[in-house]
DOTORKE-969034 format. One record per residue (C-alpha): x, y, z; residue number from 0; residue in three letters. Coordinates in Angstrom, 3 decimals. Last residue first. Layout:
DOTORKE-969034
(node (X,Y,Z),NUM,'ala') ...
END
This chain:
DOTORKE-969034
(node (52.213,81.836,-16.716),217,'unk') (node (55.820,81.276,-16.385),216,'unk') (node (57.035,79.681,-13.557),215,'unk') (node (60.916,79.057,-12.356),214,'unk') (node (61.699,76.163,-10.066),213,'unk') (node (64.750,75.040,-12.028),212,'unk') (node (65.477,78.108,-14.658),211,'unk') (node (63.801,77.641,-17.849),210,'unk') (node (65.758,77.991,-21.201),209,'unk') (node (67.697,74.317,-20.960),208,'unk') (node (65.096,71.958,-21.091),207,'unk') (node (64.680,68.507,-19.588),206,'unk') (node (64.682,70.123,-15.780),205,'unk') (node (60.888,71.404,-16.501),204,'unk') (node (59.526,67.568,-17.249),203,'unk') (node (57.462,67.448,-20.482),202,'unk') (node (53.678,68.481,-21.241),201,'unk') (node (52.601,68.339,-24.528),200,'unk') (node (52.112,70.471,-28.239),199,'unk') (node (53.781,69.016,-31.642),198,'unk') (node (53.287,69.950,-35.112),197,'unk') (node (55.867,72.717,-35.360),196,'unk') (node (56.441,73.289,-32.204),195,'unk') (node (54.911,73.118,-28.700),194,'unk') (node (55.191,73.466,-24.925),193,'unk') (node (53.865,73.336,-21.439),192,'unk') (node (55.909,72.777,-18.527),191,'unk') (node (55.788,70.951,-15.701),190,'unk') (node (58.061,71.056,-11.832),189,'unk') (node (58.433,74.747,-11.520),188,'unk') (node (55.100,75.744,-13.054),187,'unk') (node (55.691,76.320,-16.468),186,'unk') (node (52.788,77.741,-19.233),185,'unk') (node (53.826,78.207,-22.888),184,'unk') (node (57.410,77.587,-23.296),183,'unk') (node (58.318,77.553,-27.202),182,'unk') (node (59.959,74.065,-27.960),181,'unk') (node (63.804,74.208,-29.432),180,'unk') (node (64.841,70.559,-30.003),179,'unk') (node (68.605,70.153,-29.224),178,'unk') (node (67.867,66.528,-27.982),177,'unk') (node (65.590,64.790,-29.815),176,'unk') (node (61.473,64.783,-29.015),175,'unk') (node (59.240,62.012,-28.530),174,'unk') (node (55.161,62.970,-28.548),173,'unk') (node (52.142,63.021,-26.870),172,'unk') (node (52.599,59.819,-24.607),171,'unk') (node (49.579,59.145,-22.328),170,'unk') (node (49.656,60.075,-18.592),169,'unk') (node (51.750,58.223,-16.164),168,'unk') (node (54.859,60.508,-16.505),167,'unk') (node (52.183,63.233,-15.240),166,'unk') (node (51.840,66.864,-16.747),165,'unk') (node (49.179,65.897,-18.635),164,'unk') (node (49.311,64.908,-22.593),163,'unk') (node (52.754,63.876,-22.245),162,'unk') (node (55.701,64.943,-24.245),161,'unk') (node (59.158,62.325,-23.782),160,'unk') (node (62.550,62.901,-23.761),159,'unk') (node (64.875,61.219,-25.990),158,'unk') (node (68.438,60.921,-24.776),157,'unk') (node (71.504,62.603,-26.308),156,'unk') (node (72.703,64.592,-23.921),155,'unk') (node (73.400,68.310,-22.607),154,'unk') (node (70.817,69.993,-24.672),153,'unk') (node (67.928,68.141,-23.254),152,'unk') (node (65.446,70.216,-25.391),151,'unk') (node (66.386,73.938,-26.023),150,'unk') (node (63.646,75.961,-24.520),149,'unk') (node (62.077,79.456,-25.403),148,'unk') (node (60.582,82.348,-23.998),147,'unk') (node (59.396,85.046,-26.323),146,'unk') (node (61.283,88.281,-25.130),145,'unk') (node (63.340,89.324,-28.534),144,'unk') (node (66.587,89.396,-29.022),143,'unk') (node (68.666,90.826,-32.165),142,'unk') (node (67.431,94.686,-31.232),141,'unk') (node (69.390,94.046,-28.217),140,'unk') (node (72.287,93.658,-30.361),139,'unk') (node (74.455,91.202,-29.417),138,'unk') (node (77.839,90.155,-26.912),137,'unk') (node (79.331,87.355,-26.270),136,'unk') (node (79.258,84.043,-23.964),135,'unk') (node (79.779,80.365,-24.591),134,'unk') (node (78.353,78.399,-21.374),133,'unk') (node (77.056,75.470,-23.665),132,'unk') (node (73.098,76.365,-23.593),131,'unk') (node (74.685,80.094,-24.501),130,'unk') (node (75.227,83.088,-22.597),129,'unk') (node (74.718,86.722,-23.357),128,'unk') (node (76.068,90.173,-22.591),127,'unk') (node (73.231,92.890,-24.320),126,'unk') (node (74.010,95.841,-25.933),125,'unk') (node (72.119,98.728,-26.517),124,'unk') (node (73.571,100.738,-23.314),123,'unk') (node (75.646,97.996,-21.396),122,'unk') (node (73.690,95.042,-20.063),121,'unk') (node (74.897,91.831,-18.441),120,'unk') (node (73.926,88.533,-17.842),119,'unk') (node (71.238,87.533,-20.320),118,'unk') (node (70.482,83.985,-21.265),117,'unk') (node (69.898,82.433,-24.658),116,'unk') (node (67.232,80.780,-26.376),115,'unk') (node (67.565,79.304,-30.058),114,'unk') (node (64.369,80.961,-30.936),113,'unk') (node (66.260,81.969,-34.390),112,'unk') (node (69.196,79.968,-35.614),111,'unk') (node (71.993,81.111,-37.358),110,'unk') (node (74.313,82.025,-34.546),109,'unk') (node (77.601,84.084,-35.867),108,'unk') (node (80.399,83.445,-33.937),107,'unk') (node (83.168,85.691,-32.110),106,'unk') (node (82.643,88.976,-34.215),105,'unk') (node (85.777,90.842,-32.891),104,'unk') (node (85.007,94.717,-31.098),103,'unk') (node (84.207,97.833,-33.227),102,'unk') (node (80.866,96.969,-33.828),101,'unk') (node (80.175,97.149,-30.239),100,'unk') (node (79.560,96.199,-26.770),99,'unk') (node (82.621,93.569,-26.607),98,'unk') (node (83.960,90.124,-27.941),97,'unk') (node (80.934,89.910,-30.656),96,'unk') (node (78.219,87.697,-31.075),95,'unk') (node (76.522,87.909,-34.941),94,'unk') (node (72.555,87.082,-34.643),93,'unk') (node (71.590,85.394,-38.482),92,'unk') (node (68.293,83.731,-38.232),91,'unk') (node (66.563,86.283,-36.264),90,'unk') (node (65.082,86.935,-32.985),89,'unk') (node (67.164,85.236,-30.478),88,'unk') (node (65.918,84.177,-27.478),87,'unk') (node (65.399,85.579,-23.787),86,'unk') (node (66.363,84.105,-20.708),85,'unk') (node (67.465,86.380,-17.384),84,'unk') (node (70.676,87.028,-15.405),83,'unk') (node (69.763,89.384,-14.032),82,'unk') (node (66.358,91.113,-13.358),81,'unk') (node (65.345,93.738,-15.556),80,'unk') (node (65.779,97.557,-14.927),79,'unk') (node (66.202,97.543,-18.703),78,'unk') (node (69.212,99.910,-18.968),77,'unk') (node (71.407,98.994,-15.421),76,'unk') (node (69.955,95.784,-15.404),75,'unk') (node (68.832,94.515,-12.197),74,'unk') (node (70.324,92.195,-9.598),73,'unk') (node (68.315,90.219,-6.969),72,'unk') (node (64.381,91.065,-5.177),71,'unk') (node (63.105,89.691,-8.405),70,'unk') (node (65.432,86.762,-8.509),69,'unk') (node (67.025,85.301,-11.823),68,'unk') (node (68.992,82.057,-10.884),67,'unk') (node (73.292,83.014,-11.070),66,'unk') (node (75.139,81.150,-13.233),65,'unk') (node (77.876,83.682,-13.857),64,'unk') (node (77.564,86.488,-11.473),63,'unk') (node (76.455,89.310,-13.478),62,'unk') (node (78.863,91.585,-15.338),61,'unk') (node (78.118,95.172,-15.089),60,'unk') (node (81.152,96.886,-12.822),59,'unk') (node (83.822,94.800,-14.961),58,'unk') (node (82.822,96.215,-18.399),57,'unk') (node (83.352,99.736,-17.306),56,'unk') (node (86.466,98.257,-16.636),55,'unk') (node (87.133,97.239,-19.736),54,'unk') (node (85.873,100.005,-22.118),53,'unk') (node (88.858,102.202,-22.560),52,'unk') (node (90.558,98.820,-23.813),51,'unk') (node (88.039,97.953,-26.238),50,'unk') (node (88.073,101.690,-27.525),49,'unk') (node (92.045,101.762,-27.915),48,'unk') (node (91.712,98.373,-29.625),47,'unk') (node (89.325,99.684,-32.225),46,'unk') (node (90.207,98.519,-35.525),45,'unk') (node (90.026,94.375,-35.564),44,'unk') (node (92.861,91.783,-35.067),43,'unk') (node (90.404,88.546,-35.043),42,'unk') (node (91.104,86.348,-31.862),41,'unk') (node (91.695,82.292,-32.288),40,'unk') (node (88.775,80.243,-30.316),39,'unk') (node (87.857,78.293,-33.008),38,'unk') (node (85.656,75.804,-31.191),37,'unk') (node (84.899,72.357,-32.257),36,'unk') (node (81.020,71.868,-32.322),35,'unk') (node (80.900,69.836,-35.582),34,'unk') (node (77.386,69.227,-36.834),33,'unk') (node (77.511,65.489,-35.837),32,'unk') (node (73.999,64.666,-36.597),31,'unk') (node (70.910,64.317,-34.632),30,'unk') (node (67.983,62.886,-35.868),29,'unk') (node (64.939,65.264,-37.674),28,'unk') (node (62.445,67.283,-35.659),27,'unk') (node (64.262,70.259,-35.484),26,'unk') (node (61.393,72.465,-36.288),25,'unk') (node (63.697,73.844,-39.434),24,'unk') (node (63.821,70.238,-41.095),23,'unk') (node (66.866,69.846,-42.521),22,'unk') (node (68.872,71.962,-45.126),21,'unk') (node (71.800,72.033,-42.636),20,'unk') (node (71.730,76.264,-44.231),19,'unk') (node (68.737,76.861,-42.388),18,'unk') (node (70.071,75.879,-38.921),17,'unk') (node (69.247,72.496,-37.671),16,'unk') (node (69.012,72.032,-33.600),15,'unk') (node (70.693,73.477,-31.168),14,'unk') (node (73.895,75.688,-30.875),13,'unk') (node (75.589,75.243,-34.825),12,'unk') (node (77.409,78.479,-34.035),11,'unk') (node (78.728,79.804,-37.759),10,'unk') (node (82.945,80.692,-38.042),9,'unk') (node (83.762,84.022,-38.958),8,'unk') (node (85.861,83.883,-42.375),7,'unk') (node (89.055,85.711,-42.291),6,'unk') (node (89.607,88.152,-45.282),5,'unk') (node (91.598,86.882,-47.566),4,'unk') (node (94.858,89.249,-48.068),3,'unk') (node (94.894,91.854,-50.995),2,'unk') (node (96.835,90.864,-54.431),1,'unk') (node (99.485,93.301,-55.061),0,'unk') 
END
């Protein structure tokens, strides 16, 4: 008897260029139309009774979607970490799943390391996370790490300019496409500080998608 196909788990293009695009891995080159449809049908896995057993523990540590991380706010009931908060993902291959565990659905798998993310819930070594497009999941914490990183304009199409000082009248560094990942190296609510592969500038904080709007990082 010949054995069903196994389902295959669809890849998250989220920002630029993935490995297997074979493009340029800084994200440098133009957009293309990489297909962001959704596949949003559920995987019938083992563990139902688990899943189910889980939910409202589920329910008492969700964080307000959307909320701005605040020191004197929510904490995370492992890290003792404000929430929400960014990170980004440490590896090229970070599967998201429909619950805290291995038992639960792999929803997408993201193939694209730095692509920053934002954390709004914790349960033991799990970590609830949300993407530049508002599609959330669970990962490893192992799978993120604490460098900050920012997706470039994710929400359009524009190019967005690098300056050499934190000033729109200051001389052009660079041009970067939207879906860019910069690392953030200094950000002082209205600037920040970045570079890549073969780029470094200033450009405006509300550009990126990684930063929260006022937020500084020294």
């Amino acid at each position: 008897m010949d054995m069903p196909a196994r389902p295959q788990i669809p890849v998250r293009p989220v920002g630029l260029l993935s490995r297997e695009t074979g493009k340029d891995k800084d994200g440098r080159a133009p957009l293309e139309d990489i297909g962001m449809k959704r596949d949003r049908r559920l995987m019938h896995t083992q563990g139902a009774d688990r899943r189910t057993a889980l939910a409202l523990l589920f329910a008492l540590i969700l964080a307000p979607g959307g909320a701005i991380a605040d020191p004197l706010g929510p904490v995370g009931p492992v890290t003792k970490l404000p929430l929400p908060r960014f990170a980004s993902l440490k590896t090229d291959r970070v599967n998201l799943r429909e619950g805290p565990s291995k038992d639960h659905a792999t929803k997408w798998v993201y193939e694209r390391a730095g692509l920053p993310v934002e954390i709004t819930a914790e349960f033991e070594i799990w970590r609830k996370v949300r993407d530049s497009e508002g599609v959330e999941g669970w990962v490893l914490h192992s799978l993120l790490s604490g460098r900050r990183t920012g997706l470039v304009a994710p929400k359009n199409a524009e190019i967005s300019k690098l300056y050499a000082r934190p000033s729109t009248s200051a001389q052009l560094a660079a041009t970067l496409q939207a879906g860019v990942i910069v690392n953030l190296r200094r950000c002082d609510g209205a600037w920040c500080l970045v570079d890549g592969n073969g780029f470094k500038g200033y450009i405006e904080q509300d550009k990126l998608w990684g930063v929260y709007p006022n937020e500084k990082i020294d």
